[in-house]
Residue, then its C-alpha position, 0 to 999 in steps of 0.5 A: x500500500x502507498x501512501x502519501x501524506x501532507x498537512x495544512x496549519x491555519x488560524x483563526x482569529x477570535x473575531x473571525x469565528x465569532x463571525x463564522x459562528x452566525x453563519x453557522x447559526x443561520x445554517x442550524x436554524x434552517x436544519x431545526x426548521x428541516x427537522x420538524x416535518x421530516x419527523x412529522x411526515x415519518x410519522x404519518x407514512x408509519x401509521x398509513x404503512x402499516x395499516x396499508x400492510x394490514x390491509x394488504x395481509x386481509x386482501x391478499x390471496x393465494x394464485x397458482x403459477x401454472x394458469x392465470x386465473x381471470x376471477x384475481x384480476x386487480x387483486x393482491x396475489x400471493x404466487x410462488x413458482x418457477x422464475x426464469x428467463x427466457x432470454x440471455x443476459x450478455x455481458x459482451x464487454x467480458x463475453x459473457x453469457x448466461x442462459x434462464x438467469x433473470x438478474x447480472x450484476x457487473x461489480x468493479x473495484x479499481x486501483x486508485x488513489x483515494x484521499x482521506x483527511x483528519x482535521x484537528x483544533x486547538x484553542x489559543x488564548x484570545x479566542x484564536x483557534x489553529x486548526x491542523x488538517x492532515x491529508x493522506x493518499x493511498x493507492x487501494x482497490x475500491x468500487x467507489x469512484x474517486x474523482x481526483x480533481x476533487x482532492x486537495x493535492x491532485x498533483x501525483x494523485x490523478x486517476x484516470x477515467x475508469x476502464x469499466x464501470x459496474x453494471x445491472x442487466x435484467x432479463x427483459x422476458x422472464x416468467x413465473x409459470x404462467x406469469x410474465x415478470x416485470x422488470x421492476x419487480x427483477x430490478x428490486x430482487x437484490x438476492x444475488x450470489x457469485x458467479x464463476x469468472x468467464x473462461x479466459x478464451x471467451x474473452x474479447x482481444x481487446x483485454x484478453x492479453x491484460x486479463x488475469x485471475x486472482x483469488x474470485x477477481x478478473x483483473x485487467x491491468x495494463x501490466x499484468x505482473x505489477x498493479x497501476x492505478x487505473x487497473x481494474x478487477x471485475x467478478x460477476x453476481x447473478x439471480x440463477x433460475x429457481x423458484x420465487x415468491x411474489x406479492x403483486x396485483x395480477x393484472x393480465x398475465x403480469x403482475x404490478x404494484x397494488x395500491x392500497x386505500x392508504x395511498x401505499x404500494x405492495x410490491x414484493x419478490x424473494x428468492x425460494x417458497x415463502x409464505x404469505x405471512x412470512x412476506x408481510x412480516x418481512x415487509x414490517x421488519x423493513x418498514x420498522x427500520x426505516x422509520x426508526x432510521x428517519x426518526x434517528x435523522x430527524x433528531x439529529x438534524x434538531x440537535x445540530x441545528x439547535x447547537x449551531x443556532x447556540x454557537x456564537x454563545x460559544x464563540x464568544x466565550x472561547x476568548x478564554x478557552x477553558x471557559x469556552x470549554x464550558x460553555x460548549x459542554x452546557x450547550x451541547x447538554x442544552x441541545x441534546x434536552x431540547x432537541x430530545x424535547x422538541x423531537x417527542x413533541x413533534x412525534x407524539x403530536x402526530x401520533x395524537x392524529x393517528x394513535x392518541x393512547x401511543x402519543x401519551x408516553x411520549x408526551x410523558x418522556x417530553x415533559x420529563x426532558x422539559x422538567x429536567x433542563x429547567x432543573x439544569x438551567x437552574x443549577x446552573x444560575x444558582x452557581x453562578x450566583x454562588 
């Protein structure tokens, strides 16, 4: 592994920061004011979620493979069956051909340079702050694409356009039994598995003589026995034919979302036999993990903000840095009690709308946050007072 490493020292005088610090208020206000309909529009796609799921569950009902049966038409169905495709996904960059499978993925890593920095600050009495940044380059295998006129040093550093990039190909003539497939459902079946490396006489000429395989890569190298930023190394991933689940609307002799009375979509396929309940339990699982990821979010961006409205108080208390010191240790407690605060006031109000027995907790744990950072400010009054 090479690596290179720089650093920059600069400083900031008191004055400037205490400038800095409105601008950073002015971008905290705006991530507050962000924060609140996030959190209230997360709860409501919660509440219609899962009563579309509970609707969805009731409606859906179970559909043979083998025929299409015109009395389900428009309904939700349950369908497990054989999925092929009938076509052949091709892969011509690497001569690769592969018959019945219904989903290739390309996955590409390249040798390049990739830029990391590490940023540290220190107070100078005054209220002046060094801030000493240390910027690394390493050449590494990654299928992230780094764009070498972003870096700071770009001299030494440039990568070059890649050879390949990934790529999806979806079977454009796939089947379950007696239904056709629609790509939207193949281009949400994430359930891939590696496939072997194509055989070196398949490959074009073009990079045949560069190709070489280590462990499950293909590398293409433009010298095979040193690696060279640029290189590139490939290894393939596909949905084989086998049997499958779906939950969709029938329409026709294919299938396509089905839309709840709650505005919400039903749209499911999984590799093997799995059961109807199976699948909305799954469908739950990954609806209770994206609201918990929202409601995550949305507190964070009212803790930041919130900080950042606060930060010229800090700004202007780091004149003496041990004070600062102090005051950004209380703000950042203040900002955690009114942001956790804030957060489960604006959830329990919309709970109210949807779920007012579940809005009570929160409302509770609210209130408590609220009596504790009154209780803080008062501790705090009282030792200044002292």
């Amino acid at each position: 592994m090479v690596r290179d490493s720089f650093r920059e020292v600069t400083n900031t005088g008191w004055l400037s920061r205490v400038g800095n610090s409105f601008g950073g208020m002015a971008v905290g206000a705006a991530m507050a004011m962000v924060s609140v309909p996030l959190l209230w529009w997360n709860e409501g796609n919660a509440v219609r979620t899962s009563k579309g799921l509970a609707e969805g569950e009731r409606a859906a009902v179970s559909a043979k493979a083998d025929a299409v049966d015109p009395s389900l038409a428009g309904k939700l169905v349950h369908v497990t069956g054989h999925a092929a495709g009938k076509d052949v996904l091709m892969d011509e960059s690497f001569g690769l051909a592969l018959k019945g499978y219904l989903k290739l993925r390309r996955v590409v890593e390249l040798y390049q340079w990739a830029e990391e920095s590490k940023t540290t600050r220190s107070e100078k009495f005054g209220g002046g702050e060094e801030t000493v940044t240390d910027y690394s380059y390493t050449k590494k295998w990654d299928d992230e694409i780094h764009r070498s006129e972003n870096f700071k040093h770009r001299t030494g550093h440039e990568n070059p356009e890649p050879l390949f990039k990934g790529k999806v190909f979806i079977s454009r003539d796939a089947t379950m039994g007696a239904y056709k497939l629609p790509e939207f459902l193949l281009e949400s079946w994430s359930d891939l598995k590696p496939l072997p490396l194509p055989a070196a006489e398949v490959l074009p000429a073009s990079i045949k003589e560069r190709a070489k395989v280590t462990d499950e890569w293909l590398v293409i190298s433009a010298k095979p026995d040193t690696l060279t930023v640029g290189d590139a190394r490939v290894m393939f991933e596909g949905i084989a034919p086998g049997s499958a689940s779906v939950l969709a609307a029938q329409v026709g002799d294919t299938l396509e979302p089905f839309y709840t009375s709650q505005g919400t979509r039903i749209a499911r396929i999984a590799s093997g036999v799995k059961s109807k309940e199976a699948m909305f339990a799954e469908a739950r699982s990954e609806a209770k993990f994206f609201r918990w990821l929202l409601r995550g979010l949305g507190f964070m961006a009212m803790f930041l903000g919130i900080a950042g409205i606060m930060s010229p108080l800090k700004a202007l208390a780091k004149v003496i840095p041990f004070l600062g010191s102090v005051v950004g240790a209380a703000s950042g407690v203040v900002a955690f009690l009114l942001a956790l605060c804030g957060s489960s006031i604006v959830i329990a109000l919309a709970w109210v709308m949807y779920r007012p027995l579940i809005a009570l907790p929160l409302l509770l744990v609210a209130i408590g946050s609220l009596v504790m950072l009154i209780r803080a400010s008062g501790k705090i009054n009282l030792t200044a007072v002292g």
